[in-house]
C-alpha positions as CSV (number, residue, x, y, z in Angstrom):
1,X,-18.6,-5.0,-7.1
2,X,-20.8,-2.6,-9.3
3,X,-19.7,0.0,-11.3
4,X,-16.8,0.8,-14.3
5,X,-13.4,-0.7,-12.8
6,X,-12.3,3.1,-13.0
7,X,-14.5,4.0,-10.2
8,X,-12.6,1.3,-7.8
9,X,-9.1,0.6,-6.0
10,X,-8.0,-2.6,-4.0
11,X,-5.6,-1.5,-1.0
12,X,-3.3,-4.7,-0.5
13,X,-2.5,-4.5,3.5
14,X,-0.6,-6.9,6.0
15,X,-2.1,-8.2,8.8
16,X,-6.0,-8.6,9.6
17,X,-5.3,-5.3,12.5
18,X,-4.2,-3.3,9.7
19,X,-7.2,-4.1,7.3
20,X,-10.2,-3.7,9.7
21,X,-8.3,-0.2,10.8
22,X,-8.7,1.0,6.8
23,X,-11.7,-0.5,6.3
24,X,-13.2,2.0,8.7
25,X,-12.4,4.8,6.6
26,X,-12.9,3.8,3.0
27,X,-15.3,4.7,1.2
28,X,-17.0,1.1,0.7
29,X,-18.9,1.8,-2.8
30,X,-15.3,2.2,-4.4
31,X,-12.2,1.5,-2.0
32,X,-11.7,-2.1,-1.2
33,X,-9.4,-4.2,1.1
34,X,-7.7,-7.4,0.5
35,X,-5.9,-8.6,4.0
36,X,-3.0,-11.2,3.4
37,X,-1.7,-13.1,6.4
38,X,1.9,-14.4,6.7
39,X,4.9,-13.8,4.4
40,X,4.0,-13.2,0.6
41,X,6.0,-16.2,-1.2
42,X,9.2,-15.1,-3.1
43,X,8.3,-15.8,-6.6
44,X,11.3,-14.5,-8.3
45,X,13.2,-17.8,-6.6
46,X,10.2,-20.2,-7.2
47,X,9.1,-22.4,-10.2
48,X,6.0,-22.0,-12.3
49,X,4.1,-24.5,-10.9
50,X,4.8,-23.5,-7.0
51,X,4.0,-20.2,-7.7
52,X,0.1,-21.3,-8.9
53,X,-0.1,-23.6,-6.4
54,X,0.5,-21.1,-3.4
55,X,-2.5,-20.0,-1.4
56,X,-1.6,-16.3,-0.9
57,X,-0.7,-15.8,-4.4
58,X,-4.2,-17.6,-6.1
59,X,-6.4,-15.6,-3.5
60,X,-4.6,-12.1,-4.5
61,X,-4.7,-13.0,-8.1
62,X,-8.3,-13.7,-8.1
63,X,-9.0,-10.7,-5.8
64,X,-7.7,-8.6,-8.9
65,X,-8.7,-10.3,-12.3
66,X,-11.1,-12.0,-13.5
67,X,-9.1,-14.6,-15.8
68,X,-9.4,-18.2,-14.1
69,X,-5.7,-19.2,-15.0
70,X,-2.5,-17.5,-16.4
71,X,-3.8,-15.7,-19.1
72,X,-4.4,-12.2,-18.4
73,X,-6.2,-9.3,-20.7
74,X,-6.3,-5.5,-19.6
75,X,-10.1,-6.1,-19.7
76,X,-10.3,-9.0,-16.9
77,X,-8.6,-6.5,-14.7
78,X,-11.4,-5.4,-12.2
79,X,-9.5,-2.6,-10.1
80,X,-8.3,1.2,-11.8
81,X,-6.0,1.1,-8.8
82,X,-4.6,-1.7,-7.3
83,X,-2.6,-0.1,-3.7
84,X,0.3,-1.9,-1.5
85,X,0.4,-1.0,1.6
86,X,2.6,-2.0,4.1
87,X,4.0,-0.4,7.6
88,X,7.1,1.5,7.6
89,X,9.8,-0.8,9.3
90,X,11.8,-3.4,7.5
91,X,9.9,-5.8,7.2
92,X,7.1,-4.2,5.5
93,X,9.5,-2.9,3.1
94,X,10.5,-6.9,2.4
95,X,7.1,-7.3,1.9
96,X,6.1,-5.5,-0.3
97,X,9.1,-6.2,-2.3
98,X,7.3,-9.7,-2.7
99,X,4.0,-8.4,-3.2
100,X,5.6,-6.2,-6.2
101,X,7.3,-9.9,-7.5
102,X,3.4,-11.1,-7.1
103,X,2.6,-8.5,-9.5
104,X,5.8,-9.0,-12.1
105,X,5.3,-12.5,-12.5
106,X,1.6,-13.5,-12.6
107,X,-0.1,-10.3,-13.3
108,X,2.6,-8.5,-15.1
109,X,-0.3,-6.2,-16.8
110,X,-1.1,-4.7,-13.8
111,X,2.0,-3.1,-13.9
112,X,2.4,-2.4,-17.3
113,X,-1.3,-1.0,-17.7
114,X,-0.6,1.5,-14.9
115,X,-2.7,0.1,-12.4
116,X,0.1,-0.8,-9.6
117,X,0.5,1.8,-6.6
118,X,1.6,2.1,-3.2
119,X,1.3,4.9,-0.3
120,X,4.3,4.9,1.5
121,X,3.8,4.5,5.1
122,X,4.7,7.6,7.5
123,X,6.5,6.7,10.8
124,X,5.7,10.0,12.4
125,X,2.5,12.3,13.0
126,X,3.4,15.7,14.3
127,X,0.6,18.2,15.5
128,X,0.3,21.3,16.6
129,X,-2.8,23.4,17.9
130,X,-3.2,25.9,14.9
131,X,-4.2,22.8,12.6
132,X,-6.6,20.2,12.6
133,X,-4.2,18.1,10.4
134,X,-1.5,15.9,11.3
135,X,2.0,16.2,9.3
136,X,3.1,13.3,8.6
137,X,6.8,12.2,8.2
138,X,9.0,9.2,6.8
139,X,12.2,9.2,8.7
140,X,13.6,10.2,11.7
141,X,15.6,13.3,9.8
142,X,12.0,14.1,8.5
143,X,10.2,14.3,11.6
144,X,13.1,17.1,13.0
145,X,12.8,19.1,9.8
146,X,9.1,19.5,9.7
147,X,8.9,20.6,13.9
148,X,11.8,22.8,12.9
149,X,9.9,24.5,10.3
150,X,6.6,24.4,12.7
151,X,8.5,25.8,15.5
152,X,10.2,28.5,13.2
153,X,6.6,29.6,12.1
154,X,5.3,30.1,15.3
155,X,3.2,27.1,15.8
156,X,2.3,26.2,19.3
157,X,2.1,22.5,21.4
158,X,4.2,20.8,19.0
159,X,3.7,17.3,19.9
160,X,4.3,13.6,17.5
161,X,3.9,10.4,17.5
162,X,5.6,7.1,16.3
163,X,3.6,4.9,14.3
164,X,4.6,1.0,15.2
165,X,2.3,-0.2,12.0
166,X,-0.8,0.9,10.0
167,X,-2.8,-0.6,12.6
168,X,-1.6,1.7,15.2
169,X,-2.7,5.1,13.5
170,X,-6.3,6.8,14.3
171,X,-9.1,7.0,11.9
172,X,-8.6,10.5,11.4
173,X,-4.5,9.7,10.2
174,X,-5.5,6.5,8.1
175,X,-7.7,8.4,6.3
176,X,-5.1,11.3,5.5
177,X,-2.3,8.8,4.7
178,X,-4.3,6.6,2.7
179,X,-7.5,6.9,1.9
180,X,-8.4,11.0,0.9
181,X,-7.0,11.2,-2.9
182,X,-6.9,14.9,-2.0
183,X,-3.9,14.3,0.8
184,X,-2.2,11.1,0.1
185,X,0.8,11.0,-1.7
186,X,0.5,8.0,-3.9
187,X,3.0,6.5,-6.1
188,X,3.1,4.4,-9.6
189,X,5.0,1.7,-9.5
190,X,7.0,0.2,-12.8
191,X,9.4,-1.9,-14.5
192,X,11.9,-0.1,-12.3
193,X,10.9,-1.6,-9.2
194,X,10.6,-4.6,-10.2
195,X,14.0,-4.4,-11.4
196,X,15.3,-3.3,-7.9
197,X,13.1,-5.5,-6.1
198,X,14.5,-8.7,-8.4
199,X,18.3,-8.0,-7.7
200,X,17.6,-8.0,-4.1
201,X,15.1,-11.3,-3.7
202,X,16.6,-13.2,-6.8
């Protein structure tokens, strides 16, 4: 990695199909992928010593510092932006519950330096021949709104799509979910989530 850590993100994604998908449309100098494989461990139910001693954890931790062990500074941190992706079904949202306890427990700074995001994953893609665009939307109720208001403005050969995972969406939609800062809709998470995602795992 060259370049000030402000210049560069880390997009945290499930599943090796997911992370080649992105990969394609990042833009390599500064957006980076880290691709975990399996079930992130529940830390918030695990001692000290597990928690170190876990593969998944040690290979995201030194992904995102510097710091050989436990002790972390704001300056060993390499990434301005460290994203969690995850698909839109249940079990992404379990997952990156744990990938947020990651965060809480080992690299706690992360989070309180600002650094932690996620893009929430859409479920639909609705398109329509007057734009070149996809609309994206996050829930059933969503997707009926936005073709209402398409329909109601005149657009023509409404049509969507159901996303079964990150994996499953085109270049052209990864890169307007995730990847263009102009079009994503990207979210800081806190203490606040961590809270939430502790009552539920603990």
């Amino acid at each position: 990695m060259t370049g000030d850590a402000s210049e560069h993100e880390l997009f945290i994604v499930e599943g090796e199909s997911a992370g080649d998908a992105l990969q394609q449309v990042c833009a390599v100098e500064h957006q980076h992928i880290h691709t975990i494989q399996g079930k992130p461990m529940n830390v918030f139910r695990a001692s000290e010593k597990a928690v170190w001693a876990n593969e998944r954890v040690s290979a995201i931790h030194r992904r995102v510092v510097g710091s050989p062990s436990a002790y972390l500074s704001p300056d060993y941190i390499f990434y301005n932006r460290v994203i969690l992706l995850t698909d839109a079904n249940a079990d992404g949202v379990h997952a990156k519950a744990l990938l947020l306890g990651i965060f809480a427990e080992v690299m706690p700074e992360v989070i309180s330096e600002g650094r932690l995001f996620t893009i929430r994953a859409p479920q639909f893609a609705i398109t329509y021949a007057e734009a070149d665009t996809p609309v994206f939307a996050y829930s059933t109720e969503g997707r009926e709104s936005v073709i209402s208001q398409l329909v109601s403005r005149g657009a023509t050969k409404v049509a969507t799509q159901h996303f079964a995972g990150l994996a499953g969406m085109s270049a052209r939609e990864l890169t307007v979910a995730f990847a263009n800062p102009e079009t994503r809709r990207l979210s800081a998470l806190d203490q606040s989530h961590v809270d939430a995602a502790r009552s539920v795992l603990s």
